[in-house]
Each structure stands twice: as structure tokens, then as C-alpha cells.
C-alpha positions in Angstrom: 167.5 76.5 74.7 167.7 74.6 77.9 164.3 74.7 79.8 164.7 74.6 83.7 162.1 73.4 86.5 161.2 76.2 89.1 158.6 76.7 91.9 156.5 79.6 90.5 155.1 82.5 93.3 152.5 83.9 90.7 149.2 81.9 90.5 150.7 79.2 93.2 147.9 77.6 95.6 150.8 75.8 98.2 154.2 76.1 97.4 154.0 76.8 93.4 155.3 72.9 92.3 152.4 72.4 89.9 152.7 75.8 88.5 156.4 75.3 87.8 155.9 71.7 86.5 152.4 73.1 84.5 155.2 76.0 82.7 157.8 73.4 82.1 155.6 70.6 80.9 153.6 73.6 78.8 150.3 71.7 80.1 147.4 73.2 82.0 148.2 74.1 85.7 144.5 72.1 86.5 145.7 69.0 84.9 148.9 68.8 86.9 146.5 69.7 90.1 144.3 67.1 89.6 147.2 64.8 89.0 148.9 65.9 92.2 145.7 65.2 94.2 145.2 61.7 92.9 148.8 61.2 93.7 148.9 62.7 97.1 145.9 60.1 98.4 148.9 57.7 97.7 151.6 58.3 100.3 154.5 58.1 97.7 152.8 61.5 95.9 152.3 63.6 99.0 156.3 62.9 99.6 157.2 63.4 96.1 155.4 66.5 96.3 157.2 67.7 99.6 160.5 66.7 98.1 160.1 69.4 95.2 159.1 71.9 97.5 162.1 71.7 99.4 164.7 71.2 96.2 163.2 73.2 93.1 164.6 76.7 93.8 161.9 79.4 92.9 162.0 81.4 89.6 
């Protein structure tokens, strides 16, 4: 079975991206937060970030 990456609209805090990635990775949702926050003080994360908001379709 074929896992897919989605933005998720239930427990989302912005857009849903670390919800989807948290579900697909099967990690906590907190982890991939934090991660996204230490990456978005680096201007390459906060576009990475705006990137999957605008391409991952949501679930």
C-alpha cells in the first residue's frame, strides 16, 4: 500500500503541513512543529513550508 502526503484540516494550527507530514512520517505532530520552527528562523524553511501549503492537496 502506497502512502500519500496530504495537508490535514483536523488538529491543523496554519495550513495542516506538519499534520500531514506527522501522519505520513507516523512521528508525533510536536516533533515535526518544533522542527518546522527551527527551520522557519532559516529563510530556506519558512519557503519550504509555504511551498507545501500551496502544492500538497488536502486529504
Amino acid at each position: 500500500m502506497q502512502k500519500k502526503l496530504y495537508r490535514i484540516r483536523q488538529g491543523r494550527m496554519i495550513a495542516g503541513v506538519c499534520t500531514g507530514l506527522a501522519q505520513y512520517l507516523d512521528i508525533d505532530v510536536n516533533v515535526v512543529r518544533l522542527l518546522a520552527i527551527l527551520l522557519g528562523c532559516t529563510g530556506t524553511g519558512l519557503i519550504v513550508y509555504i511551498a507545501a501549503c500551496i502544492l500538497l492537496p488536502e486529504a
